[in-house]
N, C-alpha and C positions, 0 to 999 in steps of 0.2 A: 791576449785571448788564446785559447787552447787551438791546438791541431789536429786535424782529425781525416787520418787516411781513409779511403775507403773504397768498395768492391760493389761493382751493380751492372746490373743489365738495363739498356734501354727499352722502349717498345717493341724494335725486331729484334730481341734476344741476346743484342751484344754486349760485349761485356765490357765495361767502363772501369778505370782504375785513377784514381789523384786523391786528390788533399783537400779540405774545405774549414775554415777558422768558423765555429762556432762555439756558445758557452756550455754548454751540454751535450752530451751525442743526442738527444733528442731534438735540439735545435739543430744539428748537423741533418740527420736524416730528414726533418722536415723541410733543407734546403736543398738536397736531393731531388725530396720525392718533390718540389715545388719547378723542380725544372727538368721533369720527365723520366726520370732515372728511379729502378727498385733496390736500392742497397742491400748487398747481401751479406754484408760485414762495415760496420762502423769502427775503427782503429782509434782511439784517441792514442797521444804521444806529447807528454806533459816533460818538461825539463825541470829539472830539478839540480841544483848548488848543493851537494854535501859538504860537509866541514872542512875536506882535502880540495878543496876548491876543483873538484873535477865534474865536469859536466853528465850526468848518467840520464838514462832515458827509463820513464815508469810509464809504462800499457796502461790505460784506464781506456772505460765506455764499455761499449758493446761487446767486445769480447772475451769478457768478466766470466768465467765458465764455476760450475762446481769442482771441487774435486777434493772429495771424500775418500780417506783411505779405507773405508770401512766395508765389507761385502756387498751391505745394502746399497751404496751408493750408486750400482748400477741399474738405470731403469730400463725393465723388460718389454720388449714390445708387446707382449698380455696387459703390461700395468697403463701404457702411454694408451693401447688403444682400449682399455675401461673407462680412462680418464677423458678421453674425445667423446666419447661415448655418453658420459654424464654430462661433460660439457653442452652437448649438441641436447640433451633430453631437458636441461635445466634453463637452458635460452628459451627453446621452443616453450617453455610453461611460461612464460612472459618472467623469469626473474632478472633483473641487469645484471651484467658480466660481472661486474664488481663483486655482488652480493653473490655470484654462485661459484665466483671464483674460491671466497672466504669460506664457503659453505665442504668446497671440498678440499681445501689447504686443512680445514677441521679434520675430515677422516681418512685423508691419505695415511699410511701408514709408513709410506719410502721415503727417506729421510730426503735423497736428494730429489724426488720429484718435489714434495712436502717446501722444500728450500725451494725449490727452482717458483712454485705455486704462489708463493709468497714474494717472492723479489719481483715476480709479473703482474702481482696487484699493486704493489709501490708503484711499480715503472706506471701504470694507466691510471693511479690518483697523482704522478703527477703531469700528466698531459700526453701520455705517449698512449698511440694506437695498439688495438692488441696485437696486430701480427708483428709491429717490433718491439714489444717488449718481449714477444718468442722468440725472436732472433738475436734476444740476446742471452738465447742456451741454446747454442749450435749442438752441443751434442747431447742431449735430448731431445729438440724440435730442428728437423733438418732441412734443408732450402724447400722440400718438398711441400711440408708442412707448412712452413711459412708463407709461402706463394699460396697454396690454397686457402690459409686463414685470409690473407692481404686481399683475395679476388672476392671472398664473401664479405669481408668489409665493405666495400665498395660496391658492392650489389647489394646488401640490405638480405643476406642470404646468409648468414653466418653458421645458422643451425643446420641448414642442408647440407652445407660444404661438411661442417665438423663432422656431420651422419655419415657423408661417403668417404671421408676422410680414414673412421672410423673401420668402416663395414671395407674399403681398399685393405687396410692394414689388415682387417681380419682373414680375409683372402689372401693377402698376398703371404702372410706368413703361414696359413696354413700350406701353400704350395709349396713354400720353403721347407717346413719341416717334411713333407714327402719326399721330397726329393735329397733331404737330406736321412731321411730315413733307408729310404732305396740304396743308398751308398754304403750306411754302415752296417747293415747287416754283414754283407760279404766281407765286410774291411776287419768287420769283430770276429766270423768266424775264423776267415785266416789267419789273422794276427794266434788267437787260443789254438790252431792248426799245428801253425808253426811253433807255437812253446811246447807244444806236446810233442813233436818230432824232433825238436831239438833235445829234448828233455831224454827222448829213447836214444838219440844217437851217441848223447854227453855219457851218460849217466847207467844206462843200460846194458848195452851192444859192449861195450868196453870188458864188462864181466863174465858176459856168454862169452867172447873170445878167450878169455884166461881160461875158462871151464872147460870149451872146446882146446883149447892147446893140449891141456892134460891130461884129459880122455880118449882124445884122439891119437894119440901118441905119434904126433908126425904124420899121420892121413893125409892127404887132400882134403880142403873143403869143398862142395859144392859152390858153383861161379857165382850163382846170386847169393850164397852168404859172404864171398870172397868180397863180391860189387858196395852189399851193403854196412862192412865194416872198412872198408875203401874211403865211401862217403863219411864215416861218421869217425875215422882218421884223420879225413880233410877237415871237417870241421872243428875237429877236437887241439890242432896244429894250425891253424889256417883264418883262427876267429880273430885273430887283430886285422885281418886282410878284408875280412866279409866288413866288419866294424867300418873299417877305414872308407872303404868303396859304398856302402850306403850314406855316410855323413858326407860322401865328396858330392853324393848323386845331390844331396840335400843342400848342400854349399852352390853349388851347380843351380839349383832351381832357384835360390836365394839372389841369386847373382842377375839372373836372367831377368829376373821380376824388377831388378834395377832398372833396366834399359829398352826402351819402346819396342823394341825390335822384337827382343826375347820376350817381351809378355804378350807379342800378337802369333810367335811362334809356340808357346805353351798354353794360349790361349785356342789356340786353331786345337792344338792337339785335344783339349777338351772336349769341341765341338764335335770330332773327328771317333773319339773311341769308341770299340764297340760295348753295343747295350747303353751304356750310360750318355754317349756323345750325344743321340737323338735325346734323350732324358733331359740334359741341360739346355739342349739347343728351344724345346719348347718351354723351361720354364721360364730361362732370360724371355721368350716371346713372349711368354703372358704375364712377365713384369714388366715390361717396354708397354704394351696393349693396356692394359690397366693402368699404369703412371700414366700416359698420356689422355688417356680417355675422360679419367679424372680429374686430371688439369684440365683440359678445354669443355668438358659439362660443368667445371666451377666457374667459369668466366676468364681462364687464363689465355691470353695472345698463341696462336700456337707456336710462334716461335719462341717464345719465352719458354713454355712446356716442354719444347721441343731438349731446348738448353739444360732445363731443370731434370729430364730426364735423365740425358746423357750421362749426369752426375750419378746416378742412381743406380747405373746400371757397374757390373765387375765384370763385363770381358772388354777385351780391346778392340776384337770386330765389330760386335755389334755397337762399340759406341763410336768408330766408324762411321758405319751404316748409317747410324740418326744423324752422326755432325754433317754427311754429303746430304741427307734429305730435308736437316734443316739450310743449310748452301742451295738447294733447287728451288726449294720452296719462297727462299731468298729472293731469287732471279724472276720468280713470278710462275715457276711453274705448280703444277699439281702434286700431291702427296702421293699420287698412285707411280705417277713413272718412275721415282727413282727407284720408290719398294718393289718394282716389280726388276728392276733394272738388275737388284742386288742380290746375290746366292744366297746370302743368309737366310731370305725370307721366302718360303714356300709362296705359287702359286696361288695358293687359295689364300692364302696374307695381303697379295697383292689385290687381288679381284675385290675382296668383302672391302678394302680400302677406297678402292675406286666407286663402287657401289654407295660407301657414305660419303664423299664428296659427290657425285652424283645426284641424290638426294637429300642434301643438307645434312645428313643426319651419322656425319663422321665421326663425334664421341662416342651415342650409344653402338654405333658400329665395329668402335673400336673394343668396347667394354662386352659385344658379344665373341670376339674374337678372342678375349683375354680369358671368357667362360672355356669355350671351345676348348682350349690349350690347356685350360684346366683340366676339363674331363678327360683328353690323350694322357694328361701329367698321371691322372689318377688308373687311368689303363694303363697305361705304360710302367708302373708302379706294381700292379697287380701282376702282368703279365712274367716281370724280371723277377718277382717273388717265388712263381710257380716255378720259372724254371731255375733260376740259380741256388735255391734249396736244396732240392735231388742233386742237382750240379754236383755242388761242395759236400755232401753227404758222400757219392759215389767217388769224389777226386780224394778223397779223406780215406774212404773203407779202401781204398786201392793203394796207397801209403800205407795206414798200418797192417794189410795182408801180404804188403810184399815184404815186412819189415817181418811182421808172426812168420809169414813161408820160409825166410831167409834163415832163421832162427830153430825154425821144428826141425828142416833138412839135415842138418849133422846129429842131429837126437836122433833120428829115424836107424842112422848109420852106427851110431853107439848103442843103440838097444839089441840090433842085428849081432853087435860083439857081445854085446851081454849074453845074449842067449845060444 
C-alpha cells in the first residue's frame, strides 16, 4: 500500500508532521481529518524498480501542481477572486457544487485556472471534499483559502464564506496595489531622473569642455563649471566602480534575506523609513486585521487563523508578533495583552482588540480595524503624493539648473571676448 507524508495542524494550531499508508491521498486525508488533524499538504511517495534495478522515488497525490510554460498560466488575483465570486453567487441560487463548478470550467478562459476547475471536479465525483480537492493546487488556492472553504463546509455556510473570501481578496488587493503604487511613482521618477543626468554628464558636459578648452584659450573656468565636469569625469572613468558597488549592495540584500537574522534586520528597516515606513507598517496591519477577522467570522479556531495567518503575512516582525500572541493565547491568556504588550501595534490596535473580546464580537472588531487602516492606507497615499511630486519636480529643476548655470558661465566669459 502507498505512503503518504503529510503536513497539518491540529485543533490549537500546531503543526503535525509523519507518514500514513493509505490507497489514495484521499483515503489518506480522510484518516487525518478522522483523528483530528487539518492536512495541509498530502505527499504520496510511491517506489518504483526501473530496469537498472535501482530504487527511485515518484511524488504522486496532493501535491500534483500545474505548471504551464505559457503566459497565461499564471492566475491573477482579479481572475481567482471573480471566480469566488461566481462560485459563492452560483451556490447561493441553489445550484450543486458539481454542476457550477462545470458551469464555469465552460467559461473560464485561463488555461491554468480552466485545468486546475476541472481536476477539482474529478477530485469531488470521486469522493473528496471540496476544500481538498483545493488543496490540491497550493499555488492557486492557498492555505488561506483552503481553511476558509474547509470551515464553510462544515458549517453548511459555503456561499458566505466563498462571499467574504471574495470581497477579503477584493480589499485586500486593492490596498496592495496602493501601496504599491505609493512607491513607484518616486522609484519611476528617479530611475528616468537618473538616465537623464547620466545621459548629460556621459554624453554632453564632455563636448562643452572640448568647446571651452578652445575658446578659452587657457582661461580659468568658473569653480561650478570646474565641480560639474569633475562629476561627470568621475563617472565617465569610475562606472565599473559605481556598477560594481550597486550589484555588491544587491548581493548584500540577497544574502541577508537568507538568514533570520538579516531578514528581521531589513525588515525592521522597512518598518522604520521615512514616508513610506508608516505606509507598510499600516498596510501589513490591515492584512493581519482582515486575514484574521475573516478566518474566525468563517468558523475558524482562532489558533488555527492565528497560524494560517502568520503564513500570509512578508515581514519577519510582525510575524513574530502573531507567533508570541498565538503562544499567550496558547497559555490561556487574552488577545489584548500581548497586542498591546508589542510595539508593532499601535495603541488604538490594542484597545478596539480588547473591546471585541470584551463583547464577543472580536472578528467584526477586527474587520473594522482592518477598514480603519484602510482609510490611513488611502490618506496616507494621498498625502505622499502631494508632497513627493513638487518634491522631485524641485530636486530635478535644481540638478538640471546647476548643470544649464555650470554650462552658460564660460559662454558669458567668451561673449565678453567676443565683443
Amino acid at each position: 500500500m502507498p505512503k503518504f507524508k503529510y503536513s497539518a495542524h491540529d485543533i490549537n494550531g500546531s503543526e503535525k508532521k509523519g507518514s500514513v499508508n493509505a490507497a489514495n491521498p484521499t483515503e489518506a486525508t480522510a484518516q487525518l481529518r478522522s483523528k483530528g488533524l487539518f492536512p495541509t499538504e498530502v505527499v504520496g511517495i510511491e517506489l518504483k524498480l526501473p530496469a537498472a534495478g535501482k530504487t527511485t522515488q515518484r511524488r504522486v497525490g496532493l501535491d500534483m501542481e500545474i505548471r504551464l510554460p505559457s503566459a497565461f498560466s499564471i492566475v491573477h488575483p482579479k481572475q481567482l477572486m471573480v471566480l469566488t465570486r461566481q462560485m459563492a453567487t452560483l451556490i447561493h441560487a441553489g445550484l450543486p457544487l458539481l454542476r457550477g463548478l462545470n458551469v464555469l470550467e465552460r467559461q473560464e478562459k485561463n488555461p491554468a485556472l480552466k485545468k486546475a476547475i476541472h481536476e477539482i471536479s474529478e477530485s469531488i465525483e470521486g469522493g473528496s471534499n471540496f476544500a481538498d480537492a483545493l488543496a490540491a493546487h497550493p499555488r492557486i488556492f492557498n492555505k488561506l483559502y483552503v481553511n476558509m472553504v474547509k470551515a464553510g463546509e462544515a458549517g453548511g455556510l459555503l456561499d458566505v464564506v466563498l462571499e467574504r473570501m471574495a470581497s477579503y481578496m477584493e480589499k485586500a488587493q486593492k490596498v496592495k496595489n496602493k501601496v504599491k503604487s505609493a512607491m513607484t511613482y518616486p522609484i519611476v521618477v528617479l530611475l528616468v531622473s537618473s538616465g537623464i543626468m547620466i545621459f548629460l554628464m556621459v554624453a554632453i558636459i564632455p563636448r562643452f569642455e572640448q568647446i571651452f578648452a578652445d575658446m578659452l584659450e587657457g582661461r580659468a573656468l568658473p569653480s561650478l563649471t570646474l565641480f560639474v565636469m569633475g562629476v561627470s569625469e568621475y563617472i565617465q572613468n569610475s562606472w565599473p566602480i559605481i556598477l560594481a558597488a550597486f550589484a555588491g549592495i544587491a548581493l548584500i540584500m540577497a544574502l541577508l534575506q537568507r538568514f533570520h537574522m538579516g531578514r528581521v534586520a531589513v525588515d525592521s528597516v522597512k518598518l522604520n523609513l521615512p514616508l513610506f515606513g508608516n505606509l507598510s507598517r499600516m498596510g501589513m496591519l490591515a492584512r493581519f486585521a482582515r486575514t484574521l477577522g475573516t478566518l474566525m467570522e468563517s468558523g475558524v479556531p482562532v489558533l488555527q487563523a492565528l497560524t494560517i495567518v502568520k503564513e500570509t503575512l512578508d515581514n519577519e516582525l510582525i510575524e513574530q508578533a502573531v507567533q508570541e500572541i498565538h503562544d499567550n493565547i496558547k497559555e490561556g491568556e487574552p488577545m489584548a495583552a500581548p497586542v498591546e504588550a508589542n510595539r508593532i501595534f499601535p495603541p488604538i490596535f490594542g484597545g478596539m482588540v480588547e473591546v471585541g473580546e470584551e463583547t464577543g464580537e472580536l472578528p467584526a472588531m477586527l474587520l473594522k480595524v482592518a477598514d480603519m487602516y484602510d482609510d490611513e492606507v488611502d490618506n496616507t497615499v494621498a498625502a505622499l503624493s502631494s508632497i513627493i511630486e513638487p518634491l522631485l519636480i524641485v530636486i530635478l529643476a535644481l540638478v538640471v539648473g546647476t548643470i544649464v548655470i555650470a554650462l552658460f558661465l564660460p559662454m558669458v566669459s567668451i561673449i565678453g571676448n567676443l565683443s
